[in-house]
C-alpha positions as YAML, in Angstrom:
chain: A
units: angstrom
residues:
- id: 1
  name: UNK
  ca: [56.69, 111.00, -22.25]
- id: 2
  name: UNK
  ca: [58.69, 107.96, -21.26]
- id: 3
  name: UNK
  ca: [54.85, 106.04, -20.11]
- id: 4
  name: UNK
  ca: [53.30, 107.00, -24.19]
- id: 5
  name: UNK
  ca: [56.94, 105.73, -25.17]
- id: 6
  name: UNK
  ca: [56.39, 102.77, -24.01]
- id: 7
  name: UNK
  ca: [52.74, 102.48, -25.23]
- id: 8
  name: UNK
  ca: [53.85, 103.61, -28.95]
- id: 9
  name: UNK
  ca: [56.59, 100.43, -28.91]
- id: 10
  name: UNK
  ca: [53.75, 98.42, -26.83]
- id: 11
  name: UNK
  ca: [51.50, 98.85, -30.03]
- id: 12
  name: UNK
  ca: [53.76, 98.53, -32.69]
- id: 13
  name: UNK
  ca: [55.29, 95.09, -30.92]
- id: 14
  name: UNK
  ca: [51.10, 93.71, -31.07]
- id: 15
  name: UNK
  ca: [51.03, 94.90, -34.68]
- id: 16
  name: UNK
  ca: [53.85, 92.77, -35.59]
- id: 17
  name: UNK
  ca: [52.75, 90.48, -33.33]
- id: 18
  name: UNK
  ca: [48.91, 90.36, -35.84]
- id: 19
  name: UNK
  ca: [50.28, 90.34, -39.08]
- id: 20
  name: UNK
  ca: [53.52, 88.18, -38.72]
- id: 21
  name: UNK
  ca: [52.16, 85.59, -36.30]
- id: 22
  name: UNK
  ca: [48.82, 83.38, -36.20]
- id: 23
  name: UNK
  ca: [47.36, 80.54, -34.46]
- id: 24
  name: UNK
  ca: [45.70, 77.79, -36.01]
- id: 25
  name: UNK
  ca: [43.23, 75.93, -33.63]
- id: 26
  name: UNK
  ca: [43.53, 72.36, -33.40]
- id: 27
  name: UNK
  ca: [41.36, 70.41, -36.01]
- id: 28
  name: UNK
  ca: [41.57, 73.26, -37.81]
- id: 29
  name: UNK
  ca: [43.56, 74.66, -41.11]
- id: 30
  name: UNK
  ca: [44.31, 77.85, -42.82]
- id: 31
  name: UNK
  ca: [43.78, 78.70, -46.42]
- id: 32
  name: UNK
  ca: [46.29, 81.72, -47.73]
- id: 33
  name: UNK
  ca: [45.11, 84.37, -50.04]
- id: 34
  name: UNK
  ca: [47.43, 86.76, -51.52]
- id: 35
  name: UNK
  ca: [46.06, 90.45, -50.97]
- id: 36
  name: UNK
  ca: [47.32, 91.25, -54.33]
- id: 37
  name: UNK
  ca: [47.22, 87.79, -56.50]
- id: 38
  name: UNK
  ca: [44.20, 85.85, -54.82]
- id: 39
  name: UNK
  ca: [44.42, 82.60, -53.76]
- id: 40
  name: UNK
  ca: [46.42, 80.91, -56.35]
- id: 41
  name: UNK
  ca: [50.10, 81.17, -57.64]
- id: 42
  name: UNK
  ca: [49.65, 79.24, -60.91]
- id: 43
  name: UNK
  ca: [46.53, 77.59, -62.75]
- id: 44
  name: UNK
  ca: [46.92, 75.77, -65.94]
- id: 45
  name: UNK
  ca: [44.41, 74.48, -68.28]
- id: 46
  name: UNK
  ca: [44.99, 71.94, -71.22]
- id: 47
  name: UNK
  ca: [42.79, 69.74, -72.91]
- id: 48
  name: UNK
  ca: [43.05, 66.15, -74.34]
- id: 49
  name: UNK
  ca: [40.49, 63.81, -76.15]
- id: 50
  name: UNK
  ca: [37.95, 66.21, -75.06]
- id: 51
  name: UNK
  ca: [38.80, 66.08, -71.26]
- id: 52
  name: UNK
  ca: [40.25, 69.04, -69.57]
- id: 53
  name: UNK
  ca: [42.92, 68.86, -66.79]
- id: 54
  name: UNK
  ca: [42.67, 71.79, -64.52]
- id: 55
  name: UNK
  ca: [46.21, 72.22, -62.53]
- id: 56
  name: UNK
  ca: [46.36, 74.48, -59.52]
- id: 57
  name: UNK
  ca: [49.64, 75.96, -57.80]
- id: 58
  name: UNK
  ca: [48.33, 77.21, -54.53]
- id: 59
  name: UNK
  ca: [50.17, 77.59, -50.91]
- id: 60
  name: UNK
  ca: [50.16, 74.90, -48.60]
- id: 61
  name: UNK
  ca: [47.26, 75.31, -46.17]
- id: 62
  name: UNK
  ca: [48.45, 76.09, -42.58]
- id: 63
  name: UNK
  ca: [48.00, 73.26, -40.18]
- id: 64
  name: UNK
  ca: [47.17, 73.64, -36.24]
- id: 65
  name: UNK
  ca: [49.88, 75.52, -34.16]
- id: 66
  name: UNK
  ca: [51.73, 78.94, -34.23]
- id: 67
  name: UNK
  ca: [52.66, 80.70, -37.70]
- id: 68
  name: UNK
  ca: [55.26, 82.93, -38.57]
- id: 69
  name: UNK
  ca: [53.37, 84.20, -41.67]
- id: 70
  name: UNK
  ca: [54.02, 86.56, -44.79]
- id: 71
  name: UNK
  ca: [51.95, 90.02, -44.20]
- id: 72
  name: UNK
  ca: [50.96, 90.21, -47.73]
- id: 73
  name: UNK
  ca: [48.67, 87.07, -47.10]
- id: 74
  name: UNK
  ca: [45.09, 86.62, -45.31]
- id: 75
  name: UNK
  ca: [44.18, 83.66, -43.60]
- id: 76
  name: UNK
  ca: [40.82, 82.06, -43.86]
- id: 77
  name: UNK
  ca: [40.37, 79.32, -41.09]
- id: 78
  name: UNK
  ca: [38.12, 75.79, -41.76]
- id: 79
  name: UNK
  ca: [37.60, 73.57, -39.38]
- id: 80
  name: UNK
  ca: [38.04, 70.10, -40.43]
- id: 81
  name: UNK
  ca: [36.15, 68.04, -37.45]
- id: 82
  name: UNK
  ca: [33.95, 65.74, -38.68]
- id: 83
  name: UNK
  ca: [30.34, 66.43, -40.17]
- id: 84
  name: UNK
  ca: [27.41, 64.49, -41.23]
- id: 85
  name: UNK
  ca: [24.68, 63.79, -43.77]
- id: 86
  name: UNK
  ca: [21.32, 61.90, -42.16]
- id: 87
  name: UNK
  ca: [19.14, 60.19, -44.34]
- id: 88
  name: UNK
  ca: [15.85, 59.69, -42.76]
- id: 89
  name: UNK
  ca: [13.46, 57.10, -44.33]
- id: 90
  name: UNK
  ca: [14.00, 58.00, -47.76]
- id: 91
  name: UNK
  ca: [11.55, 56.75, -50.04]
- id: 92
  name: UNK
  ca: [13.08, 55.01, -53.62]
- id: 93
  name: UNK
  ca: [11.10, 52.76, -56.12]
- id: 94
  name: UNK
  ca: [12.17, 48.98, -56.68]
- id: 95
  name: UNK
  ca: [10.89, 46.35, -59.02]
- id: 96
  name: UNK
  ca: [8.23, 45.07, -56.33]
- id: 97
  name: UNK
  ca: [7.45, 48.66, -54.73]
- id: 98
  name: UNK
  ca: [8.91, 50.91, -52.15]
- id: 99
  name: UNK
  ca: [11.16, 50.77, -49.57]
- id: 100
  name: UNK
  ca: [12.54, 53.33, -47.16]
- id: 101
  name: UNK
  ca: [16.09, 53.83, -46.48]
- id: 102
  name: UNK
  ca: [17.85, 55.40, -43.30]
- id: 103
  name: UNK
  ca: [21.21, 55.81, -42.90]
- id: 104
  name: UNK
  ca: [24.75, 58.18, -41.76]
- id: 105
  name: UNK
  ca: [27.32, 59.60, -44.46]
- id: 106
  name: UNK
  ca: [30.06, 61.13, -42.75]
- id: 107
  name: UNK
  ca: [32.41, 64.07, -44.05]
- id: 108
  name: UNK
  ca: [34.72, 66.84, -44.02]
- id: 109
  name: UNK
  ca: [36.39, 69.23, -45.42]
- id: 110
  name: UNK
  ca: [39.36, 68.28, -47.77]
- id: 111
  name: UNK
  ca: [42.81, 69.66, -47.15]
- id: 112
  name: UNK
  ca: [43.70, 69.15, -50.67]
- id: 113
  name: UNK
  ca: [40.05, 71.44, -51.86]
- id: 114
  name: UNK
  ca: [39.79, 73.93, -49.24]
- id: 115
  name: UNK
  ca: [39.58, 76.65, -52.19]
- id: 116
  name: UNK
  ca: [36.81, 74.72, -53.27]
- id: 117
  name: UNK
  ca: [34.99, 74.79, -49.58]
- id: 118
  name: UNK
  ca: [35.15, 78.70, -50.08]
- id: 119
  name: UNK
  ca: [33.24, 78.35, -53.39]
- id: 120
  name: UNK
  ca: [30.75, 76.31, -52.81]
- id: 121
  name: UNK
  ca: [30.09, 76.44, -48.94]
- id: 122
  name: UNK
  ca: [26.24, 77.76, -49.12]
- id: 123
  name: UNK
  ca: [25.21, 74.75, -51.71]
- id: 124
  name: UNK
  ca: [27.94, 71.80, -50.09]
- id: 125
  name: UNK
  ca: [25.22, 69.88, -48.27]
- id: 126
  name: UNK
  ca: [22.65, 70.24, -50.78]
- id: 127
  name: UNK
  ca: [25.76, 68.82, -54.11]
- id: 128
  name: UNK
  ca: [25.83, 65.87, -51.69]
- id: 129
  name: UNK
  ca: [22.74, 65.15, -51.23]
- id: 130
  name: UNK
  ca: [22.13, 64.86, -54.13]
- id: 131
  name: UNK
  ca: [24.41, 62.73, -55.48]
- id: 132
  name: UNK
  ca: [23.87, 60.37, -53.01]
- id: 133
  name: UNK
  ca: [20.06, 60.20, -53.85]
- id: 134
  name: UNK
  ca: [20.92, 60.04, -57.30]
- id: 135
  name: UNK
  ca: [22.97, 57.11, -56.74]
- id: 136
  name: UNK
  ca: [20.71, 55.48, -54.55]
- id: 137
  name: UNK
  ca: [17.59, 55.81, -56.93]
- id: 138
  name: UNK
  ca: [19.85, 54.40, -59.92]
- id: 139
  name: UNK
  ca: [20.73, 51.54, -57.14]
- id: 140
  name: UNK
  ca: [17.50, 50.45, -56.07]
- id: 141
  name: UNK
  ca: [14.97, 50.97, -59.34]
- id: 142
  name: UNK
  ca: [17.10, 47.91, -60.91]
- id: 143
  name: UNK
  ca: [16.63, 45.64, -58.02]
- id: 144
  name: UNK
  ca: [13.62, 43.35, -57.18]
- id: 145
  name: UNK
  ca: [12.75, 44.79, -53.52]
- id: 146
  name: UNK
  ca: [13.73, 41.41, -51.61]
- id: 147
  name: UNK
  ca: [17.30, 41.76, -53.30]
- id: 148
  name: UNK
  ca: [17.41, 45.70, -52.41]
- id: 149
  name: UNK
  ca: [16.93, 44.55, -48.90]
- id: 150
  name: UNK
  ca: [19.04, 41.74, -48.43]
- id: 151
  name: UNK
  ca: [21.77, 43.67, -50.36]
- id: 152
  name: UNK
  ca: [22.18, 46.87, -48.48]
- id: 153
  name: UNK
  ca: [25.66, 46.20, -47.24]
- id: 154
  name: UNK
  ca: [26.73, 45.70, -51.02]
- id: 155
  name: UNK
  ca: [25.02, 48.86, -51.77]
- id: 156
  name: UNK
  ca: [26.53, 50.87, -48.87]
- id: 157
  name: UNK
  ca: [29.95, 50.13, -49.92]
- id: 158
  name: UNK
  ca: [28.77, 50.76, -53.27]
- id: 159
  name: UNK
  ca: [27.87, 54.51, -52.04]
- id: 160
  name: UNK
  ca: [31.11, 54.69, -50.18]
- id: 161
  name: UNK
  ca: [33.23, 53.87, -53.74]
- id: 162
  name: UNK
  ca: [31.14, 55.88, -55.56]
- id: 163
  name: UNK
  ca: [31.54, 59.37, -53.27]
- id: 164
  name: UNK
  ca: [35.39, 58.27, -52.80]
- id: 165
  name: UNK
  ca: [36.18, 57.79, -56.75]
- id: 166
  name: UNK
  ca: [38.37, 59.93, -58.70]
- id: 167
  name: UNK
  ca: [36.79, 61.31, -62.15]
- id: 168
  name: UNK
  ca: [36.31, 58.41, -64.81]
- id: 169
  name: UNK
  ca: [35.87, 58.99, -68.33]
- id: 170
  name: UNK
  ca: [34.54, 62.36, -70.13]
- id: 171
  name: UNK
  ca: [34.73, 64.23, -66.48]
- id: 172
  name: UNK
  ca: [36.89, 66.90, -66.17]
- id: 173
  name: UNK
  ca: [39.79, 66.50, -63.78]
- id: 174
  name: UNK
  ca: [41.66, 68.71, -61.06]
- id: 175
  name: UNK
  ca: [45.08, 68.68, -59.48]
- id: 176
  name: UNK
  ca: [46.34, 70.90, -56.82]
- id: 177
  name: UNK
  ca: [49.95, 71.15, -56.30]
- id: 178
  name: UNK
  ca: [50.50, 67.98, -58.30]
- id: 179
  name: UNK
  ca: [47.79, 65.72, -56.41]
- id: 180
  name: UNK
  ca: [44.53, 64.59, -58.10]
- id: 181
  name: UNK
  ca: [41.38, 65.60, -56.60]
- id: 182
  name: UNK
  ca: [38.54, 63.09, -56.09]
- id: 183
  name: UNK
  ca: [35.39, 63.64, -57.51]
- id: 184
  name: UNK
  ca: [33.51, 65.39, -54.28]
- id: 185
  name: UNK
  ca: [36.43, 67.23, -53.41]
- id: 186
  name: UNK
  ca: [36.05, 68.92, -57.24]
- id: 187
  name: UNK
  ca: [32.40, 68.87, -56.62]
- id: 188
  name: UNK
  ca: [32.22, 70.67, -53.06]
- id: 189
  name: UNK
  ca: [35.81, 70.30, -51.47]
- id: 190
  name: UNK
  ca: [35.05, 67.41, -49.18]
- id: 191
  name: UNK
  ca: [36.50, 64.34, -48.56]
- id: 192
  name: UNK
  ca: [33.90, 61.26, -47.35]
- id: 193
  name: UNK
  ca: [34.84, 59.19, -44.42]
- id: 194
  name: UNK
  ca: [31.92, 56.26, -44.11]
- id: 195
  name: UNK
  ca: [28.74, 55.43, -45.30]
- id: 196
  name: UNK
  ca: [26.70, 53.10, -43.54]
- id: 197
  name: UNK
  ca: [22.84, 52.57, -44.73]
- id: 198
  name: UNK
  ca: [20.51, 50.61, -42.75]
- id: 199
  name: UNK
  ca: [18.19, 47.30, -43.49]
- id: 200
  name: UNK
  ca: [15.11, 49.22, -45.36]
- id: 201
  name: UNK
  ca: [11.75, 48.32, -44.90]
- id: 202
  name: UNK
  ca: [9.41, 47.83, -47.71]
- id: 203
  name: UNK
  ca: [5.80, 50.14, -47.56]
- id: 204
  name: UNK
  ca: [3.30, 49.15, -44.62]
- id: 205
  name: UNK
  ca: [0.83, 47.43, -47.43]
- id: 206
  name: UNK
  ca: [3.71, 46.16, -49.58]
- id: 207
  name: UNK
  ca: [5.46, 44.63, -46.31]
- id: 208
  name: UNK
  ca: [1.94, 43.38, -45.30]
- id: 209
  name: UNK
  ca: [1.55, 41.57, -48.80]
- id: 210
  name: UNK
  ca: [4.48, 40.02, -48.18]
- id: 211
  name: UNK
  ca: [3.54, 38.70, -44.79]
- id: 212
  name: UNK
  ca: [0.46, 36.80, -46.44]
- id: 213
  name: UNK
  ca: [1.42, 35.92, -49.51]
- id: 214
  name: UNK
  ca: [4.61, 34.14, -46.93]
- id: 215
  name: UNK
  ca: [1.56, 32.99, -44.77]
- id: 216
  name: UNK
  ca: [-0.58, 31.45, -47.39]
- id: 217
  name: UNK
  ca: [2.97, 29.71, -48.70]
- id: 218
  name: UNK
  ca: [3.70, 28.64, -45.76]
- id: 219
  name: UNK
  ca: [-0.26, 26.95, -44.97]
- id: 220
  name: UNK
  ca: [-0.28, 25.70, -48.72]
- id: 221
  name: UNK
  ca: [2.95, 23.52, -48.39]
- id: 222
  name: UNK
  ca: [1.92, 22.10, -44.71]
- id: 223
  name: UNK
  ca: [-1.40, 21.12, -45.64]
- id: 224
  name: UNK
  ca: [-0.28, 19.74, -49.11]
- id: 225
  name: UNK
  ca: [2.61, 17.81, -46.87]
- id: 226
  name: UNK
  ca: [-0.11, 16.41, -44.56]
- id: 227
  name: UNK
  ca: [-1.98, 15.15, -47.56]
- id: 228
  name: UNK
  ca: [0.88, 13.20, -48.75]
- id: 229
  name: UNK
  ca: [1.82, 11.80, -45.74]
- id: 230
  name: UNK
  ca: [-1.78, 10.19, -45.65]
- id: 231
  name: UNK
  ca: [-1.71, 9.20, -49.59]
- id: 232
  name: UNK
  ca: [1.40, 7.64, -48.83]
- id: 233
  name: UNK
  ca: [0.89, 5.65, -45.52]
- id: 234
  name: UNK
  ca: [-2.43, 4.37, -47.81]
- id: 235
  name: UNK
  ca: [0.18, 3.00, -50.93]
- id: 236
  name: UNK
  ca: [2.37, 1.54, -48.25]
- id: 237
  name: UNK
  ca: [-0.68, -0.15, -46.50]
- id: 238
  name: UNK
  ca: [-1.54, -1.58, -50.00]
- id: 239
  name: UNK
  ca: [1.43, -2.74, -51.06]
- id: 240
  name: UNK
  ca: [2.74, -4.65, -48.12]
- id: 241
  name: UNK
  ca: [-0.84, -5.59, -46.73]
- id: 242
  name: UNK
  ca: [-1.75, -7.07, -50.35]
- id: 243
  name: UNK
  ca: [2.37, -8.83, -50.55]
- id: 244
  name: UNK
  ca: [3.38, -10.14, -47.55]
- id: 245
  name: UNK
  ca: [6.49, -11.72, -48.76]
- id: 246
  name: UNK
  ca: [7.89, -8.56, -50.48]
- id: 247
  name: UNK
  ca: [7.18, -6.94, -46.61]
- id: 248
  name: UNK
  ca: [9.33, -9.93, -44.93]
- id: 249
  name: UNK
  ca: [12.02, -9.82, -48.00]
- id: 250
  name: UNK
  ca: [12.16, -6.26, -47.42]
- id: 251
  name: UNK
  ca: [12.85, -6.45, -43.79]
- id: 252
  name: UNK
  ca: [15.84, -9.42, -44.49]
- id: 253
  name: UNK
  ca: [17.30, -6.74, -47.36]
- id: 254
  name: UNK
  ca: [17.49, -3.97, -44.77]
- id: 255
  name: UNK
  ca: [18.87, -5.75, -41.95]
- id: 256
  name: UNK
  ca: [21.21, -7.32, -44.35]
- id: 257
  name: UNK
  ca: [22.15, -3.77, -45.22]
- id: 258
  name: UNK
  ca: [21.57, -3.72, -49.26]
- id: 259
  name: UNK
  ca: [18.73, -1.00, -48.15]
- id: 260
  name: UNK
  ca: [19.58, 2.84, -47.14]
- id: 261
  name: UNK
  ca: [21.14, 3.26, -43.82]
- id: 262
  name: UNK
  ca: [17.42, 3.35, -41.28]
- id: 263
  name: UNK
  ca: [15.12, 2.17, -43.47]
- id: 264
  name: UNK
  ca: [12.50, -0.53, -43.92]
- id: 265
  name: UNK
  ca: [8.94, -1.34, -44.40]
- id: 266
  name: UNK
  ca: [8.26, -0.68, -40.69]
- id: 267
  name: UNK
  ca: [8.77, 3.16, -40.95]
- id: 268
  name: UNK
  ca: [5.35, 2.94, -42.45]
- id: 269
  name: UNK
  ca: [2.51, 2.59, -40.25]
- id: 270
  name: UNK
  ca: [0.89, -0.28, -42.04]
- id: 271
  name: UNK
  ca: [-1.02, -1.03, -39.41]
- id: 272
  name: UNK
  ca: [-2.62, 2.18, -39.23]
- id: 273
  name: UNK
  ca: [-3.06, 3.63, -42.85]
- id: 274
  name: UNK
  ca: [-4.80, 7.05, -41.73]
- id: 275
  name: UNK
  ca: [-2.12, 7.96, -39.89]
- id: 276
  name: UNK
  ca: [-0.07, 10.85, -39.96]
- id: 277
  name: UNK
  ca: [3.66, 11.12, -39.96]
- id: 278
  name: UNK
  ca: [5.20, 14.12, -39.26]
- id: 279
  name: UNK
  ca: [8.78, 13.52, -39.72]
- id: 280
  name: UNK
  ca: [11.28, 13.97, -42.44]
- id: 281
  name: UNK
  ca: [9.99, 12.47, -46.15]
- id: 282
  name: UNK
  ca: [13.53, 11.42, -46.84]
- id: 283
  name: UNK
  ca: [13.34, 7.98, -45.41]
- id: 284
  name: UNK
  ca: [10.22, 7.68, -47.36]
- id: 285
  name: UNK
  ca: [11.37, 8.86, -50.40]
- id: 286
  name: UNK
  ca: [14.76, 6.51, -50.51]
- id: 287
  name: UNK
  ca: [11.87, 3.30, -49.69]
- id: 288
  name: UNK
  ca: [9.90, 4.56, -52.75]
- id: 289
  name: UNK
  ca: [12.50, 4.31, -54.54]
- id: 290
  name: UNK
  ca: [13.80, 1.21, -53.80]
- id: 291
  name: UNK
  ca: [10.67, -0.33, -54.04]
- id: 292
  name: UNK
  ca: [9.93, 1.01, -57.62]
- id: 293
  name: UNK
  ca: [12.56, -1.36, -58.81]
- id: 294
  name: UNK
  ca: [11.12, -4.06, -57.56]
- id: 295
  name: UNK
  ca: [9.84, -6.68, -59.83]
- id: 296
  name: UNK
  ca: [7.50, -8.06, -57.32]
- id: 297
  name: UNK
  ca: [5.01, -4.56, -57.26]
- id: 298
  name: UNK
  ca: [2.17, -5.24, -59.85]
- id: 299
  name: UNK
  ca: [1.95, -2.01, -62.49]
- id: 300
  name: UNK
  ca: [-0.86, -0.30, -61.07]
- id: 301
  name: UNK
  ca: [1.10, 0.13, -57.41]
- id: 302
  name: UNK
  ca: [4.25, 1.04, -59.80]
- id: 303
  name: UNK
  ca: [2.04, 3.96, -60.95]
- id: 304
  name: UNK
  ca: [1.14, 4.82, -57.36]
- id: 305
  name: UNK
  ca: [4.84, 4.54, -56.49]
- id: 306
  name: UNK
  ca: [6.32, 6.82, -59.35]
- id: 307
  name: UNK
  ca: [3.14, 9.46, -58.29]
- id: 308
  name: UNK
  ca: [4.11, 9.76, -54.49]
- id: 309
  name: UNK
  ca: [7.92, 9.88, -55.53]
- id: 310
  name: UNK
  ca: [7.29, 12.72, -57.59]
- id: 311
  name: UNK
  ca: [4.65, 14.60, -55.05]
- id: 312
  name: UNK
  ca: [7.63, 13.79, -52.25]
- id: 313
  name: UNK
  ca: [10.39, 15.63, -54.28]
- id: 314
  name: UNK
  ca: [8.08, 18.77, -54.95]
- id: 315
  name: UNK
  ca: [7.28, 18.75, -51.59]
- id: 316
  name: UNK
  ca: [10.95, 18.50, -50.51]
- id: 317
  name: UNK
  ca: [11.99, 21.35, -53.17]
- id: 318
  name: UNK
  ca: [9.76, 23.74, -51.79]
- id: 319
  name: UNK
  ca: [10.81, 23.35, -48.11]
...
């Protein structure tokens, strides 16, 4: 008798012990739910300008660590650890093609929502998806595609705001126990922690047009820049071969200093007039210049003069 005695008080000390005590694991909280009333005390609806304000009473969810709780309330346990959305080469539409997007948005469940978490926990992943490809096609079909590229960072923590925001304008909103709720926690009971998208890359044949339309840029301006350097080594050649005084007064002016700082007649090679020079235009171009007011250059080398200066700037502008 004494031994089932003991078992009898044994059993009804573990039954106490399971409906007035509970353990929350860490990272982890607990959601009451009244066995009678559900999971809310109080819920109030009003309505202003054609926006309603949902306001929800509910019990403070349990946080990690031992609970002396009320027996007429179940305990549903979320964990709140961190989760993740992957976006893997995503395709979206731009004003010069498409690019593909990669990238991390990192969640979890809101302490504030968790009654939303039990609503909508089968379609969670799939609400934030899509919002987040909705925001990102509505990001990247107004951009040219070399802007969308160079402005992912900007469009990241565009994503980030967006996800974060509480509801603006006609959108309903929600406040539990007094606090406002932020859009995604309304949506899905979440709460996002980061986004981070990376550099996209543009289609293989878009990314390839790019490459040669850079290429033939690129060949165009050098072998344009090459055929100014030889125009212009053949107007110097003129000019000072056919004046030799205006090529000794120039030399006195810039050694005298009323020239630019570096430059006079002899950065031409006069001597040689097919020859190339491959170094900056600039001294050239502050020589044309200074020549072109000269009243000692007859009108037709004026004309030559105001042609290069012009070719030179062009050239310089598209460097």
């Amino acid at each position: 008798m004494e031994i089932i005695s003991v078992c009898i008080v044994v059993l009804i000390f573990y039954g106490l012990f399971k409906v007035l005590l509970i353990k929350i694991q860490p990272n982890h909280l607990g959601l009451p739910e009244h066995i009678f009333k559900g999971r809310f005390i109080e819920k109030k609806v009003t309505q202003e300008n054609g926006v309603k304000t949902f306001n929800y009473t509910l019990p403070p969810p349990l946080p990690e660590g031992w609970h002396l709780k009320n027996p007429l309330f179940k305990i549903h346990i979320y964990s709140q650890h961190t989760e993740k959305i992957v976006l893997d080469n995503l395709e979206f539409q731009t004003q010069g093609g498409s690019i593909f997007v990669s990238g991390v948005i990192v969640f979890r469940k809101s302490s504030n929502a968790l009654f939303r978490v039990m609503e909508t926990a089968g379609t969670m992943r799939d609400t934030l998806r899509a919002e987040i490809h909705s925001f990102l096609t509505r990001e990247f079909v107004s951009k040219e595609i070399n802007s969308a590229i160079m402005e992912i960072g900007d469009i990241s923590d565009n994503l980030l705001r967006m996800l974060m925001r509480f509801p603006v304008g006609k959108e309903d909103r929600y406040l539990v126990n007094n606090n406002p709720l932020r859009r995604m926690e309304i949506l899905c009971g979440i709460e996002i922690l980061s986004s981070t998208l990376e550099r996209p890359e543009p289609a293989e044949e878009i990314k390839q047009e790019r490459d040669n339309i850079a290429k033939e840029k690129y060949q165009t301006v050098a072998k344009t820049t090459e055929r100014v350097q030889l125009l212009l080594d053949r107007v110097m050649h003129e000019i000072f071969g056919t004046n030799p005084d205006l090529a000794a007064n120039l030399a006195h002016l810039s050694q005298v200093g009323e020239l630019p700082k570096n430059i006079s007649y002899k950065s031409f090679h006069t001597s040689r007039p097919n020859h190339t020079n491959e170094g900056n235009l600039g001294r050239q171009l502050a020589l044309l210049e200074a020549l072109q007011s000269n009243s000692d250059i007859p009108p037709e080398q004026q004309t030559h003069l105001a042609e290069m200066i012009m070719l030179i700037k062009t050239i310089n502008g598209k460097r």
